[in-house]
N, C-alpha and C positions, 0 to 999 in steps of 0.2 A: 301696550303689547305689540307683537311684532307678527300679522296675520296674512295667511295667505291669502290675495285678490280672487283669487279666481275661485276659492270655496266660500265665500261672503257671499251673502245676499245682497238686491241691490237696495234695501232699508241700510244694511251695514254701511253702505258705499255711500252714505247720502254728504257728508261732511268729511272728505279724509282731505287732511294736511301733506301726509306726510310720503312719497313712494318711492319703492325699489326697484330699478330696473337692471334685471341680469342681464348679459349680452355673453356668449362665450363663443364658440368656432365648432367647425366641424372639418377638421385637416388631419396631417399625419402625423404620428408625435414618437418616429421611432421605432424599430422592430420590437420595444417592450411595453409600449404601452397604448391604448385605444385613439380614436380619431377622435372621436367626442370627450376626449380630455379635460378639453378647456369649460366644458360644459358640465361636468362631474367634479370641477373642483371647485364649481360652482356651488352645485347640490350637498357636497362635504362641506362648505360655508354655510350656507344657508339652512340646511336640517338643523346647525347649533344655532344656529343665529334665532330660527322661529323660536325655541325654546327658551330665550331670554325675556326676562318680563321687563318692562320698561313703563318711565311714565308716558310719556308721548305714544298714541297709536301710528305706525307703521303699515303698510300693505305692500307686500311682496308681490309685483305682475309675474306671468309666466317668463320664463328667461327664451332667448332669443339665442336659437340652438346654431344660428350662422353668422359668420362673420369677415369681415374682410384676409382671406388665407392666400393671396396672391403669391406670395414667397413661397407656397407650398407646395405649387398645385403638378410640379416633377415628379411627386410621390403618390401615388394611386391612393384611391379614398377622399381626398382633400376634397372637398368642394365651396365654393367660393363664394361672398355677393360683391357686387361694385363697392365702390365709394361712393357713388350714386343711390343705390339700392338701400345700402346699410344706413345714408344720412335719410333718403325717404323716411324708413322705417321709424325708426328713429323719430323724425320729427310727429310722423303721423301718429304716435305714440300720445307725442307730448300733444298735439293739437287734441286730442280725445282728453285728456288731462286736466289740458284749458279750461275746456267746454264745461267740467265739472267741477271746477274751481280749486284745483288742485295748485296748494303753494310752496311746495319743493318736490323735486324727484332727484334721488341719488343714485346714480350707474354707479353697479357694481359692474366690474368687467372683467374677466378673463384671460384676455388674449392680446398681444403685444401689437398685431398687426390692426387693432381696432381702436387706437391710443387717438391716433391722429384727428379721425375722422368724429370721436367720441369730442376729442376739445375743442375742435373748432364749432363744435354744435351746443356748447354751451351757452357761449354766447347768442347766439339766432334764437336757443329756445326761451333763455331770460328778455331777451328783447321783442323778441315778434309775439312770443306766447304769456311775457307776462310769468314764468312760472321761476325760480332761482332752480340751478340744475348744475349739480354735484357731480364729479368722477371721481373715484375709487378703482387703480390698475391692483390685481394682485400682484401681476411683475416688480411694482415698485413697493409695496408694501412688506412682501419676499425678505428684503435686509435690512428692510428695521427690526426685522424681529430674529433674525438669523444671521450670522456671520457668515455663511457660505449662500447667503439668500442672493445674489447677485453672481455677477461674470468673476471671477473664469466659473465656476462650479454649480449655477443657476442662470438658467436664458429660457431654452425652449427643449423638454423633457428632461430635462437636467437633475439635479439634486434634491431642488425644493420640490417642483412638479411632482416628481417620482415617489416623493416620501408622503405628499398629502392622497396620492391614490392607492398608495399601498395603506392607508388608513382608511381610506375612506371602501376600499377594496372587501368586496364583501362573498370572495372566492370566483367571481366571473374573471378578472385578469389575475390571478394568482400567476395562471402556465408561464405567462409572457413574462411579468414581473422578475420569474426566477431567474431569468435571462438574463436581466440587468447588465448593459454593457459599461465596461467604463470609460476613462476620460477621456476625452475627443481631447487629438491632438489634429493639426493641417495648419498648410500654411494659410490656407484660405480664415480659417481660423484665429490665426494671430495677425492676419493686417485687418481682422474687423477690432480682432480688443486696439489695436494700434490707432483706429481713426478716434478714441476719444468721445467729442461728443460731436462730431462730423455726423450729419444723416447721409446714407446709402442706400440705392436702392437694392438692397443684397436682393440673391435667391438660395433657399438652402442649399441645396447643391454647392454654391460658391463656398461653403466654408464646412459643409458635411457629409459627405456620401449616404451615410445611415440616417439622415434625417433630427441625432439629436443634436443639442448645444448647451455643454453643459459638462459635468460628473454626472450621472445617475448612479454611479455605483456605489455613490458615499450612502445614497438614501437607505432609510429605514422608516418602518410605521410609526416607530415610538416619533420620528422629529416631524414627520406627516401630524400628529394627534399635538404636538408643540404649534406647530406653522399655525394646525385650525383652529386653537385656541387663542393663540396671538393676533391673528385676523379679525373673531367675532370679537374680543375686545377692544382694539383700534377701531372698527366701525364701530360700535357701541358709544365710545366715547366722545368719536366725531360729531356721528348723530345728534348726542347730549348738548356738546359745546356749539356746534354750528348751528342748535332750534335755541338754546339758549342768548346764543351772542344777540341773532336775530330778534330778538325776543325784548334783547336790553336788558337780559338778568345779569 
């Protein structure tokens, strides 16, 4: 089963294999949609995700509502942690993990600006802590399940973003959502799709005025309720395949 951590007692807690760790942001994602985005597209994963029954037990930590937003921080709201701050966290996570003999933990993550700092600490955490430790971006997960799940029409509030919150959308952003702008054009815009797989240190401004990157205007609930279902089954199956391989089945 697939259980939340933090409603477990600590008898439930005594032998867990298996953990989840969300990590999402708190930035600006656009005049149509909330700052805690990244964090709510979380919790539209995750609600379907608890309700799957599995053979392996699972515990879901509480998610980790900040996150590295440096590229954002032009736009009011954003608020930020270091690379510093964010690997702390992070680690001291896994060192409490350790402690309790915990032998995988899978980041679930969020937000694109947390990619970096998320894989370099896989490694530290399988090496110093002993623990194997898993990344899962939904930015890259995004186009394997969708064709527009990617650049030009998916980045940052973009197509897919906008469609998993208008699903997940439970009448608090409605107002915003009917807004829905659509496709960013700029040229700041087109020399980022031009660099390829060149890293940058953009900032949004450089390629956005309005904050998104992306279509939002393609979005719809119905492909939001696609996206969250294609999601909890890729982790599903990861899960399965990666405790299994390990396993030697």
């Amino acid at each position: 089963m697939i259980r939340l951590w933090a409603e477990a007692s600590t008898e439930d807690l005594k032998d867990v294999g298996n953990v989840i760790l969300p990590i999402g942001a708190l930035e600006q994602h656009g005049p149509h949609m909330p700052v805690g985005t990244d964090s709510y597209l979380l919790y539209a994963v995750l609600s379907s995700l608890v309700k799957e029954d599995t053979e392996e037990d699972y515990y879901v930590l509480p998610p980790i509502p900040y996150g590295k937003s440096t590229e954002h921080m032009s736009f009011p709201g954003t608020v930020t942690l270091s690379m510093q701050t964010l690997c702390s966290i992070i680690t001291d996570i896994a060192s409490s993990l350790a402690a309790h003999k915990v032998n995988r933990l899978f980041i679930i993550n969020g937000h694109g600006g947390n990619i970096g700092a998320i894989d370099s600490l896989l490694y530290d955490i399988r090496y110093e802590k002993k623990i194997e430790c898993y990344a899962f971006h939904l930015g890259k997960i995004y186009p394997l399940l969708d064709e527009h799940g990617g650049l030009p029409w998916s980045m940052h509030a973009g197509y897919a973003e906008t469609s998993i919150i208008m699903a997940y959308d439970d009448g608090r952003f409605s107002r915003n959502l009917e807004k829905n702008p659509g496709v960013l054009k700029s040229k700041g815009y087109d020399f980022f799709q031009s660099l390829g797989p060149v890293s940058y240190g953009w900032m949004t401004e450089d390629i956005s005025e309005k904050g998104f990157i992306g279509n939002p205007g393609m979005a719809s609930k119905e492909a939001g309720e696609r996206l969250i279902a294609g999601i909890v089954g890729y982790l599903l199956s990861a899960f399965k395949e990666i405790v299994g391989k390990r396993r030697g089945e």
